[in-house]
C-alpha positions as semicolon CSV with decimal commas, in nm:
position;residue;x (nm);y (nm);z (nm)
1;X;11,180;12,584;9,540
2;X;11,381;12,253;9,439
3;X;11,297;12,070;9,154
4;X;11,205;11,698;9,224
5;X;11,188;11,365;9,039
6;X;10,803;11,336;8,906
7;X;10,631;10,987;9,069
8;X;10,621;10,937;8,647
9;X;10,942;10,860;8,577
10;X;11,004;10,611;8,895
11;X;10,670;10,391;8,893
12;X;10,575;10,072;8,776
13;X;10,313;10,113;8,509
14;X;10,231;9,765;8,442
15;X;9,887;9,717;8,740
16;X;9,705;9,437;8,781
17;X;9,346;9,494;8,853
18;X;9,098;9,293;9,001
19;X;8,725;9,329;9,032
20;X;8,564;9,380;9,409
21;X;8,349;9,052;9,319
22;X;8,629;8,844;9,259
23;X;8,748;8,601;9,474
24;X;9,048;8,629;9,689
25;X;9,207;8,306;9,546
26;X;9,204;8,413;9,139
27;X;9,395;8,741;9,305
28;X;9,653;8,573;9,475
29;X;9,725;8,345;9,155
30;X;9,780;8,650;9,007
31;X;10,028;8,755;9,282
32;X;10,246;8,460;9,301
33;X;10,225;8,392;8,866
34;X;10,351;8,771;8,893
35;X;10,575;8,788;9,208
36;X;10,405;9,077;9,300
37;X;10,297;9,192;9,660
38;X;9,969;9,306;9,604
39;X;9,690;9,381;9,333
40;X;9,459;9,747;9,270
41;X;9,083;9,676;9,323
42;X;8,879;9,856;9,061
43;X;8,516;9,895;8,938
44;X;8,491;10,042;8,582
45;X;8,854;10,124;8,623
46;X;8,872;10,342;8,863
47;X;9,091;10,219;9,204
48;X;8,829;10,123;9,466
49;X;9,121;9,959;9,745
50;X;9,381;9,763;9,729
51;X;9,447;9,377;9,819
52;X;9,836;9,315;9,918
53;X;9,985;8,990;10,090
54;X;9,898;9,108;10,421
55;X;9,562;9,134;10,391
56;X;9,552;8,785;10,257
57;X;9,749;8,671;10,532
58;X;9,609;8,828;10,848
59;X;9,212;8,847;10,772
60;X;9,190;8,500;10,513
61;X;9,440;8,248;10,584
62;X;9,522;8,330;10,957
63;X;9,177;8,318;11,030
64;X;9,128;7,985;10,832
65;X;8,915;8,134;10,562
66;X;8,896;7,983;10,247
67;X;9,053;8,166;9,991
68;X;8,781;8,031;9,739
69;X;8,505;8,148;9,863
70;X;8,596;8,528;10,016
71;X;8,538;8,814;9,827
72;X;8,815;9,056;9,748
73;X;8,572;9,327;9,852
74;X;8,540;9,168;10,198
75;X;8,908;9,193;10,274
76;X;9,058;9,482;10,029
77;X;9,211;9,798;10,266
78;X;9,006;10,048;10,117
79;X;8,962;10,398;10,063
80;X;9,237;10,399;9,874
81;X;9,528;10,678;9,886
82;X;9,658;10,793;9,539
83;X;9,884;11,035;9,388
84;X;9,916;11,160;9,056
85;X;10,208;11,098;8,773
86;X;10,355;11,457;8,893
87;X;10,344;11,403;9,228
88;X;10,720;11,485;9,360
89;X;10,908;11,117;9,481
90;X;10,945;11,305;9,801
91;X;10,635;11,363;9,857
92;X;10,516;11,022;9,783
93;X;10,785;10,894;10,052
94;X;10,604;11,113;10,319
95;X;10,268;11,008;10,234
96;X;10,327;10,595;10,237
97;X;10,542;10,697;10,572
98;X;10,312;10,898;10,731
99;X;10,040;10,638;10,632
100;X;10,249;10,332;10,700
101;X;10,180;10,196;10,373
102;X;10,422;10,065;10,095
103;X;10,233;10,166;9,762
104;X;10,100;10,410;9,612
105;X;9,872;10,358;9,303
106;X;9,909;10,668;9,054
107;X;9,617;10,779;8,894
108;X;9,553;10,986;8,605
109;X;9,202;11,169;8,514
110;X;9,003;10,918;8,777
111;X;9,186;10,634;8,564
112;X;9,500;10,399;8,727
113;X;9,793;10,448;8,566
114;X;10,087;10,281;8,693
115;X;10,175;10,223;9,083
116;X;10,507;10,290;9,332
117;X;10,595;10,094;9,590
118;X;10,887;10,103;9,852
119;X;11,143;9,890;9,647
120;X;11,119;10,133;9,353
121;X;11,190;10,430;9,598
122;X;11,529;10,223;9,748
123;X;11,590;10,131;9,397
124;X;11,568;10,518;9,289
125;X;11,785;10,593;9,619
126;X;12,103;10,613;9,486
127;X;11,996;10,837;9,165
128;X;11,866;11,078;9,388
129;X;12,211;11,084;9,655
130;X;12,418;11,152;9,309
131;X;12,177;11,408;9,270
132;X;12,193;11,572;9,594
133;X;12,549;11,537;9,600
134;X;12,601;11,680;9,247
135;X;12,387;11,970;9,358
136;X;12,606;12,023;9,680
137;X;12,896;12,000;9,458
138;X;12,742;12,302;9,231
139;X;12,665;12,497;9,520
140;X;12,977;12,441;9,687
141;X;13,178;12,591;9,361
142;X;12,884;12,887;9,346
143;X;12,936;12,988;9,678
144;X;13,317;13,022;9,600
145;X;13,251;13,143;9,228
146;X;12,928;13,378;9,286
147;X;12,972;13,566;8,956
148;X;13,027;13,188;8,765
149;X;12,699;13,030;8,569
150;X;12,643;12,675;8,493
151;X;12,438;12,525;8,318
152;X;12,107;12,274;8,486
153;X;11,793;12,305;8,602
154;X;11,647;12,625;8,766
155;X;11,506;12,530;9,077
156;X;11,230;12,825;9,041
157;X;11,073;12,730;8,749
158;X;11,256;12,406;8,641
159;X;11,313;12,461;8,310
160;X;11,688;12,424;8,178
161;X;11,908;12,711;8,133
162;X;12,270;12,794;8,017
163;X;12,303;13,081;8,285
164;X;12,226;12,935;8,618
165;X;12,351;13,180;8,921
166;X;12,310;13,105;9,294
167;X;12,088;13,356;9,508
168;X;11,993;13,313;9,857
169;X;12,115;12,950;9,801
170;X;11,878;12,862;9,543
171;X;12,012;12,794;9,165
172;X;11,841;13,008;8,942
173;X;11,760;13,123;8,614
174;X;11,808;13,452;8,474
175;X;11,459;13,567;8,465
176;X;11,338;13,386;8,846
177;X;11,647;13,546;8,976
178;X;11,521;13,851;8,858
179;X;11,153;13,854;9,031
């Protein structure tokens, strides 16, 4: 089993919240004060849907509605889809792909608690090809070297360890290479 990059340590934990009841225009202030794409809809803080540009602009402003006067609640995508802070980053790319949506609030005991969004995942991109590549590298000098150890992450159990060997192309620890 590889060991991925938690959702935790790529999202955005600064969320702006609105309330169902409020209108659509005080949450598109707080998009363009913010220069941000879209805003969590939450009763007693809990994520109820979510209100992004496009909603604004397909069911308010290209059907000539005034912002003023609609409801967040009438125009919010809702149910919501959430993941949790150790959700893998590769896992949260399949779910907004296979969903065709580009966030993903995170959500911690029922409460919100930061949010991803496509640009952090390109952003993160190139960590994760050095990663990939540095683990092809290690593998590559295993496969030549089986009896050396390195040091890294086990990908059984990911903790760190001093004495990682390759078996059946996994890097392992000492004691998950031994079950």
């Amino acid at each position: 089993m590889a060991v991925g990059v938690p959702v935790s340590d790529a999202m955005r934990k600064g969320v702006i919240t609105v309330s169902p009841d409020d209108t659509c225009d005080k949450a598109l202030r707080y998009m363009v004060d913010l220069d941000i794409g879209s805003v969590i809809v939450a009763e007693k803080k809990k994520p109820i849907g979510i209100l992004t540009d496009s909603n604004l602009l397909e069911r308010v402003f290209a059907k000539e509605k005034d912002p003023k006067k609609v409801k967040v609640k009438e125009v919010m995508s809702h149910p919501i889809r959430t993941i949790t802070p150790d959700t893998d980053v590769e896992e949260a790319m399949r779910i907004m792909r296979d969903l065709s949506i580009k966030r993903l609030p995170v959500v911690d005991d029922g409460k919100i608690v930061g949010i991803i969004t496509e640009t952090d995942l390109i952003t993160l991109s190139p960590a994760l090809f050095e990663i990939v590549s540095e683990r092809a590298k290690m593998r590559s000098e295993y496969s030549t070297q089986p009896e050396k150890r390195f040091s890294g992450i086990c990908e059984g159990c990911g903790e760190y360890s001093e004495s990682l060997r390759l078996v059946n192309g996994v890097l392992l620890c000492e004691e998950c290479a031994g079950e």
